[in-house]
C-alpha positions in Angstrom: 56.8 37.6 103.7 60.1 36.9 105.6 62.1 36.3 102.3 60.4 39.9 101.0 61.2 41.5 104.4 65.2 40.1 104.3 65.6 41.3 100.8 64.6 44.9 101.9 66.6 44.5 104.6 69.4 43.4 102.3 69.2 45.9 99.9 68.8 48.9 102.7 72.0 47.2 104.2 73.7 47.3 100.8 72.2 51.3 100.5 73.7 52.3 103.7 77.0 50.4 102.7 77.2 52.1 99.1 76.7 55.4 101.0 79.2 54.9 103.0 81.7 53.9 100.6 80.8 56.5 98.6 81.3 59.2 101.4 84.9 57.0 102.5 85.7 57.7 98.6 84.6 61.3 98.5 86.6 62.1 102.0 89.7 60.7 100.2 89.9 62.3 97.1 89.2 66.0 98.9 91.6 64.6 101.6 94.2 64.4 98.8 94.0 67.6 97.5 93.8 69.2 100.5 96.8 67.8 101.6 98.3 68.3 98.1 97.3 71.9 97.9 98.9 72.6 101.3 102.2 70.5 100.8 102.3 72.8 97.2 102.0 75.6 98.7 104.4 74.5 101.6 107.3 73.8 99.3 107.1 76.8 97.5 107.0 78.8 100.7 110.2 77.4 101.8 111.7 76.6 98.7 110.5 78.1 96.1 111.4 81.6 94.3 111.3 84.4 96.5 110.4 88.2 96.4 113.1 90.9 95.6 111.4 92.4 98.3 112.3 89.4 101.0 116.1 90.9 100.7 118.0 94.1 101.5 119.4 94.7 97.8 122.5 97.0 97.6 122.9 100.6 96.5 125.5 101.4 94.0 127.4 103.1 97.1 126.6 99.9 99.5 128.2 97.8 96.4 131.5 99.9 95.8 131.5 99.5 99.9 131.3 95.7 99.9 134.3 96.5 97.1 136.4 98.0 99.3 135.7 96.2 102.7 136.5 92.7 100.7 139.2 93.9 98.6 137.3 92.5 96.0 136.2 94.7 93.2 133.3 93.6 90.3 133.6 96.4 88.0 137.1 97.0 86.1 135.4 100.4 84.6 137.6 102.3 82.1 137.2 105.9 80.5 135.3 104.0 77.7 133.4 101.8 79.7 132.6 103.5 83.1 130.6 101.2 85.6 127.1 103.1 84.7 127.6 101.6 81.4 128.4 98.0 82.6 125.2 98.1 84.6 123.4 99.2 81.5 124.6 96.3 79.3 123.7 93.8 82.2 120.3 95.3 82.0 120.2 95.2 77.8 120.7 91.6 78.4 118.5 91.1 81.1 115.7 92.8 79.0 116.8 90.5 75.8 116.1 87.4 77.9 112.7 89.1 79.3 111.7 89.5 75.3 113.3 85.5 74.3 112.5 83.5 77.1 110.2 85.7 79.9 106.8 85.5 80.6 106.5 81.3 79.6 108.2 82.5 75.6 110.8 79.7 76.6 107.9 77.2 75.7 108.3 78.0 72.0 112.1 78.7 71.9 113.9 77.1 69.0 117.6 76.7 69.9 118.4 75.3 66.3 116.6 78.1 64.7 118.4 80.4 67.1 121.8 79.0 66.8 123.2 82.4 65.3 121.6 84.7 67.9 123.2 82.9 70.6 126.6 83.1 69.4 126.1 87.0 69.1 125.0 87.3 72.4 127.5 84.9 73.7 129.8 87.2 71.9 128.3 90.3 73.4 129.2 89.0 77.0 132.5 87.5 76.0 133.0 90.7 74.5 131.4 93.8 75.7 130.9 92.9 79.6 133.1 90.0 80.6 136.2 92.7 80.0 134.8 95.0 82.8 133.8 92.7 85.6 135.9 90.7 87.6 135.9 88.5 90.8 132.6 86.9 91.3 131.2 89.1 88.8 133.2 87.8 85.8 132.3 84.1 87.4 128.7 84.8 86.9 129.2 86.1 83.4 131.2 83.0 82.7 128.4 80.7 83.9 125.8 82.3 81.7 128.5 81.5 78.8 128.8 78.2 79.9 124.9 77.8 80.2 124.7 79.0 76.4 127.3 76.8 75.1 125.7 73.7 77.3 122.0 74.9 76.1 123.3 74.9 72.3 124.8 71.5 72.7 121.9 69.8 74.0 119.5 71.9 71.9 117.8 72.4 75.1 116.3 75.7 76.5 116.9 74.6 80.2 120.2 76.4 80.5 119.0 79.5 78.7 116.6 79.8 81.5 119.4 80.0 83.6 120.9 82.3 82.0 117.7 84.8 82.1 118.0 84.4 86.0 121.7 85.0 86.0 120.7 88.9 84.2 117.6 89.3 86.2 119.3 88.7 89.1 122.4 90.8 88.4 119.9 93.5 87.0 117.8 93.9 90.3 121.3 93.5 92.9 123.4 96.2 90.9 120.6 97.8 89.6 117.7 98.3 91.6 115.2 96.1 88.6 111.8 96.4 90.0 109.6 95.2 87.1 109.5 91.7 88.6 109.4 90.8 91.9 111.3 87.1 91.8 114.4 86.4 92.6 116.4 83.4 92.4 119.4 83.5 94.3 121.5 82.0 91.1 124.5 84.6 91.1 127.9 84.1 93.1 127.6 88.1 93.1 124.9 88.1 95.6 126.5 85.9 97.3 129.9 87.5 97.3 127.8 90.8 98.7 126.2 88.7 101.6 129.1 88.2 102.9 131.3 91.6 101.9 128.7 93.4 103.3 
């Protein structure tokens, strides 16, 4: 009868301890992602991409201001090419990237099969915007080349998507872009504003 009673005893004892492990277990895992969750969310509160809204974006007057009080200009307009024009061709390319690479289309994007495209629309800055722009306008302009040229050597889209940031970016400081509320802070033009301004 004793032996019968310790064995309950020791199996109860070895009930209570499995529950408890299994609760120890259970508060760890939800422990994790709680914590997990929260440190997420944390670093993309502070560090990730913010809102176009989060910042005081210029107005073409506040722009040709920051021109003026820097001494700096962006635009090198001509009769041809007047600076309403150079804004649209930053937004053409802006919207070619949205079609190419926005919306996660960068997961499918073949840079071999692409190869020819790129050089046209490397072209078409080098070309049809580059010209226009100067100071840390022209600097962005020769970043995205510079991202095309490293993207096609490495036969990686990673550049590229710098590249579609660049345009976004310029599209929403020099022309009020709203479609999309992100904005990455990528451009010395912004920069060159934050502090002309």
């Amino acid at each position: 009868m004793e032996k019968a009673e310790l064995e309950r005893d020791s199996t109860s004892e070895q009930k209570v301890r499995s529950e408890r492990n299994k609760t120890i277990i259970l508060t760890l895992v939800l422990s994790f992602f709680i914590i997990g969750g929260l440190g997420t969310w944390g670093y993309y509160a502070l560090f990730g991409t913010k809102s176009a809204a989060d910042f005081d974006l210029p107005s073409n007057e506040e722009v040709a201001a920051a021109e003026k009080t820097s001494g700096t200009s962006i635009y090198k307009p001509t009769l041809k090419v007047p600076v309403t024009e150079i804004q649209r061709r930053i937004n053409v390319m802006h919207e070619y990237w949205n079609r190419e690479l926005g919306f996660n289309a960068w997961n499918n994007y073949s840079i071999s099969r692409n190869k020819e495209e790129l050089m046209n629309v490397k072209d078409d800055i080098q070309n049809k915007i580059q010209p226009f722009v100067s100071g840390p306008l022209k600097a962005d302009m020769e970043n995205a080349i510079a991202k095309i040229d490293s993207s096609m050597k490495s036969d990686s889209v990673e550049p590229l998507k710098g590249v579609h940031r660049i345009f976004h970016d310029l599209d929403i400081t020099l022309n009020g872009y709203e479609q999309d509320g992100v904005y990455w802070e990528v451009t010395e033009t912004w920069e060159w504003y934050q502090k002309a301004h």
